[in-house]
N, CA, C and O of each residue as an XYZ file, in Angstrom:
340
protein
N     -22.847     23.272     -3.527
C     -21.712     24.103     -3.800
C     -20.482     23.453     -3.162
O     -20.519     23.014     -2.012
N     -19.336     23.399     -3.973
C     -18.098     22.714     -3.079
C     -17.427     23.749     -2.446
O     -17.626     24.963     -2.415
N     -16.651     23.078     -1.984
C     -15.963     23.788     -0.632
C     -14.749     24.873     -1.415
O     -14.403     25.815     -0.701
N     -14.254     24.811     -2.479
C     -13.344     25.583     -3.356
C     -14.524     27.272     -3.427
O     -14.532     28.264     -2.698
N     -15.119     27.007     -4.294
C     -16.669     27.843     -4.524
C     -16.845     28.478     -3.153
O     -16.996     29.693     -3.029
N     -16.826     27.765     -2.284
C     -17.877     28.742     -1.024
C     -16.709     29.562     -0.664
O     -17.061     30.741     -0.609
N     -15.422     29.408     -0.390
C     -14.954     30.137      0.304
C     -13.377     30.934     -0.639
O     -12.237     31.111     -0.209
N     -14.099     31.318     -2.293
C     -12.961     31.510     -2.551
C     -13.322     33.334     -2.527
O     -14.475     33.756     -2.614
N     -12.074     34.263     -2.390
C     -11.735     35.298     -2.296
C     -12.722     36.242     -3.292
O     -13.303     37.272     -2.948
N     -12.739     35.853     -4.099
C     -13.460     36.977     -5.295
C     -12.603     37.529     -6.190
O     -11.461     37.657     -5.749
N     -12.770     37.880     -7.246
C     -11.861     38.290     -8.407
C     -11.506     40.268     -8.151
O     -12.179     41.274     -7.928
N     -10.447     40.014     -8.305
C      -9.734     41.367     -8.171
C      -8.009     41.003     -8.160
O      -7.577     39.882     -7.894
N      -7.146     42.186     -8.502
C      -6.101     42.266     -8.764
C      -5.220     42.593     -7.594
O      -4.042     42.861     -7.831
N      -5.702     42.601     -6.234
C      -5.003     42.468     -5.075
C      -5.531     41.633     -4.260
O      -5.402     41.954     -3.078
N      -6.072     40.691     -4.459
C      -5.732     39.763     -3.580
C      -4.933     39.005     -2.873
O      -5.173     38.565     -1.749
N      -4.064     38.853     -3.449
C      -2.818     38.008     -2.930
C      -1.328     38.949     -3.012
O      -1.541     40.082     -3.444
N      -0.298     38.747     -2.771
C       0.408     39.069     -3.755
C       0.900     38.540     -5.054
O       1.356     39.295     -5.913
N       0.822     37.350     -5.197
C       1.114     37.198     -6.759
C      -0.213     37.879     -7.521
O      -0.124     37.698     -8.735
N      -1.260     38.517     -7.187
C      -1.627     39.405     -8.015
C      -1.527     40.941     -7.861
O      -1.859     41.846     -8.626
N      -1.083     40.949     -6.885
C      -0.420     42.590     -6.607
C       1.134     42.507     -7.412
O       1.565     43.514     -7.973
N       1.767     41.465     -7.409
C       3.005     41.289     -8.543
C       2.699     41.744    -10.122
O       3.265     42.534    -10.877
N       1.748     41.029    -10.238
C       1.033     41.143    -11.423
C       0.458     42.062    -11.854
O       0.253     42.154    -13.065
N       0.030     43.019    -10.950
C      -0.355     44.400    -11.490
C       0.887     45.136    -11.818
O       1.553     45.554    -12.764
N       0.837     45.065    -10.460
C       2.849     46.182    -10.801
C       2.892     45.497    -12.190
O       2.296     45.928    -13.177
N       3.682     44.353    -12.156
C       4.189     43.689    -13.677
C       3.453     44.419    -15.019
O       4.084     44.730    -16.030
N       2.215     44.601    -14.862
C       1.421     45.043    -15.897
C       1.449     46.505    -16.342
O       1.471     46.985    -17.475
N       1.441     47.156    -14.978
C       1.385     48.594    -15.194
C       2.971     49.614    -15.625
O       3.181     50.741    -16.072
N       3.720     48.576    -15.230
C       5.099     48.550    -15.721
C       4.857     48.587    -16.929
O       4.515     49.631    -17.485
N       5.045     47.022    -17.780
C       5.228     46.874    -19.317
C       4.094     48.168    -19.888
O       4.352     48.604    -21.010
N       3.230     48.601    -19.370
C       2.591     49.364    -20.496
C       3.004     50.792    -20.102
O       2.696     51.760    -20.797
N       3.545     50.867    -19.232
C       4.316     52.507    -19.224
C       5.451     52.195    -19.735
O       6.131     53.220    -19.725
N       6.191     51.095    -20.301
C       7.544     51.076    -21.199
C       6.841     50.882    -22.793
O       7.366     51.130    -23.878
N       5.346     50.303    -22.473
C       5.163     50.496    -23.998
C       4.977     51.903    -24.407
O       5.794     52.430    -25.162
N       3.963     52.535    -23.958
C       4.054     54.259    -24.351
C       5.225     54.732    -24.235
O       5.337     55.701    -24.986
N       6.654     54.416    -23.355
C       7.731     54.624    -23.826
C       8.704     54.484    -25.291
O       9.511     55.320    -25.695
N       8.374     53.246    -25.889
C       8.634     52.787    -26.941
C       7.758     53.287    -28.074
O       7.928     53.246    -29.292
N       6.802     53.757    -27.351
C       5.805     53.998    -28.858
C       5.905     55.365    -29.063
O       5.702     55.761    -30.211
N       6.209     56.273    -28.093
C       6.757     57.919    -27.981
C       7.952     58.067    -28.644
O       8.069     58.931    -29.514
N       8.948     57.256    -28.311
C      10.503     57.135    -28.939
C      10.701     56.715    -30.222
O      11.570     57.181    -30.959
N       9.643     55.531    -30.630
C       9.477     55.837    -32.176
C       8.671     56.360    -32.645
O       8.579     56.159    -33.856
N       8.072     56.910    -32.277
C       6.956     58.026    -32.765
C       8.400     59.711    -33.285
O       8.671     60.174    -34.393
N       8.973     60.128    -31.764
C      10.081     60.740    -32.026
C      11.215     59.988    -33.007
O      12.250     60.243    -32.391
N      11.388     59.649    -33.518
C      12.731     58.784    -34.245
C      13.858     58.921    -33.266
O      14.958     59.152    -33.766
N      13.787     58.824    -32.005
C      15.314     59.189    -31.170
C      15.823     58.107    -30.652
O      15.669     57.110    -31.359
N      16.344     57.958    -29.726
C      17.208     56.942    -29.519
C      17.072     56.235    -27.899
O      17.241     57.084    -27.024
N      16.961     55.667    -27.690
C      16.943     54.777    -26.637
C      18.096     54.759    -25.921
O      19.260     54.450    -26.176
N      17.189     55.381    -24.435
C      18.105     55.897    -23.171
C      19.068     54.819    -23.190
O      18.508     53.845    -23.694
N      20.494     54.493    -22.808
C      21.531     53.741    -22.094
C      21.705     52.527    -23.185
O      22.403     51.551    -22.909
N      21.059     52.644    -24.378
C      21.159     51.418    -25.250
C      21.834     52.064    -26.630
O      22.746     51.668    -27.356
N      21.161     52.981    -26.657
C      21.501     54.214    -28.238
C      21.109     53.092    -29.214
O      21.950     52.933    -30.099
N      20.508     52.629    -29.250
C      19.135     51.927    -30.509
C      18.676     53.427    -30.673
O      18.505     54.318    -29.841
N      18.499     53.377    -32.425
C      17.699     54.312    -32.954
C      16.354     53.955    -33.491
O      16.245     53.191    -34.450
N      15.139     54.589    -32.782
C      13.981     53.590    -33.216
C      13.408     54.696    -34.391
O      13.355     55.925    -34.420
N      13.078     53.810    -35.174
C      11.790     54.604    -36.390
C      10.470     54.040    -35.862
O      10.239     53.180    -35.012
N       9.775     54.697    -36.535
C       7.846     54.551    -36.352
C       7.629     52.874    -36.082
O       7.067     52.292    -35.155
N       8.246     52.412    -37.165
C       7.415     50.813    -37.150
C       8.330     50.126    -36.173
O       7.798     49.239    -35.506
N       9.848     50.414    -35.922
C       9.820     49.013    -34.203
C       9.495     49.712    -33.604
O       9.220     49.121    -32.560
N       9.144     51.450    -33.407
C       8.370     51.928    -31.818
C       7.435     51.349    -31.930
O       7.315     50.704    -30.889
N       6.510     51.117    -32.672
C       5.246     50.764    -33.010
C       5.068     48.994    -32.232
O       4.404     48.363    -31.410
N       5.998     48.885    -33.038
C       6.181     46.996    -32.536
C       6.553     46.844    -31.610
O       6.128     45.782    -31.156
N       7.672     47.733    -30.468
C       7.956     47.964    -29.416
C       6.731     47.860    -28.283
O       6.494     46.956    -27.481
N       6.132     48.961    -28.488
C       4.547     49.447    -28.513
C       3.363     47.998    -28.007
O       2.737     47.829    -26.960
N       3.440     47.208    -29.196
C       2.165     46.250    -29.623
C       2.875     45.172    -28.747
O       2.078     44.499    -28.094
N       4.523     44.773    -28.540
C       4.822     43.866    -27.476
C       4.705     43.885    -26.343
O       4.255     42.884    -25.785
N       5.136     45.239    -25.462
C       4.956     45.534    -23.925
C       4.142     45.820    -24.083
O       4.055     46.556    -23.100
N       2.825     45.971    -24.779
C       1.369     46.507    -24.388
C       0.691     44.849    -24.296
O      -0.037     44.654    -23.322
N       0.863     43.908    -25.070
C       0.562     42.352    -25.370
C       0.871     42.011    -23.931
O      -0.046     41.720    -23.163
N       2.603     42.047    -23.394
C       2.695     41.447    -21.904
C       2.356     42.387    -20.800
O       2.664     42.039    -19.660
N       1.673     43.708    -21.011
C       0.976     43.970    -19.735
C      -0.685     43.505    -20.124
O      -1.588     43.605    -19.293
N      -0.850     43.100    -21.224
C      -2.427     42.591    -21.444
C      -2.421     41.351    -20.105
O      -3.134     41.386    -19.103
N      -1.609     40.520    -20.385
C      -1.630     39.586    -20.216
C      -1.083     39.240    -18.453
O      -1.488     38.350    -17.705
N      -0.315     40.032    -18.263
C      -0.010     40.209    -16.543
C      -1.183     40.711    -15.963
O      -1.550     40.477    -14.811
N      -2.142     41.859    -17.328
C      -3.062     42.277    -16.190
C      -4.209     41.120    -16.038
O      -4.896     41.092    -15.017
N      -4.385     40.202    -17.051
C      -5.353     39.009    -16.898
C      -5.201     37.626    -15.845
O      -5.986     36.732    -15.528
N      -3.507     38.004    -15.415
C      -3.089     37.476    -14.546
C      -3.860     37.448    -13.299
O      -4.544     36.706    -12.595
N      -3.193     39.170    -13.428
C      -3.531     39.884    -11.689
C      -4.799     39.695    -11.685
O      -5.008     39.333    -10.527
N      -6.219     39.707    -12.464
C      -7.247     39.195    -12.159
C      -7.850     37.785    -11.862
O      -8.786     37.594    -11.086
N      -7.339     37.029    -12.421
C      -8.050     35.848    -12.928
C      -7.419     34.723    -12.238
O      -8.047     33.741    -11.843
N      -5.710     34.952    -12.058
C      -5.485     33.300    -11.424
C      -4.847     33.708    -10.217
O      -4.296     34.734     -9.816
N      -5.106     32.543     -9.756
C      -4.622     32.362     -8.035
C      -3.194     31.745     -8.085
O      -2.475     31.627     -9.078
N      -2.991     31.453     -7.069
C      -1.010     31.131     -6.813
C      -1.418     29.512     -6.722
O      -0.856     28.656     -7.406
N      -2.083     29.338     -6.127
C      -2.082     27.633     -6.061
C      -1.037     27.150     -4.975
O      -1.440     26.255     -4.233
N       0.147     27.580     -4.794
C       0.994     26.267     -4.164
C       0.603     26.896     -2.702
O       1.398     26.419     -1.893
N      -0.072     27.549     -2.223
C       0.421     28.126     -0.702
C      -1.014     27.635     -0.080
O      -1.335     28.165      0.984
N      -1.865     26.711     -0.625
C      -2.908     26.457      0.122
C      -2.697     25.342      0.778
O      -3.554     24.907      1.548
């Protein structure tokens, strides 16, 4: 077994902080996606911007911040920071 292997941390989403970043980051984008997907679901308008959303960009709204918290949350699991060793 090499020396990386024996003594690495174990997989989870707080280990470090760049994966405690990465959660936050994640759990963020997908509470703005159910934001976006509620607001075009409602046809209303978007707080401080006044964009009027219909079904299909809430929807797409929706399928994007839900895509980049997929992907922050595969972060916060899976990779390490690398430069601080």
């Amino acid at each position: 077994m090499t020396n990386s292997t024996a003594n690495s941390n174990g997989i989870g989403p707080f280990e470090s902080r760049f994966q405690t970043g990465a959660a936050v980051l994640s759990a963020v984008c997908f509470l703005v996606a159910i934001f976006l997907g509620w607001t075009g679901y409602q046809e209303s308008t978007l707080i401080l911007v006044g964009t009027e959303l219909n079904i299909v960009s809430g929807m797409a709204g929706l399928m994007l911040a839900g895509f980049f918290g997929v992907v922050a949350l595969i972060a916060a699991f899976y990779m390490e920071p690398g430069f601080d060793h």
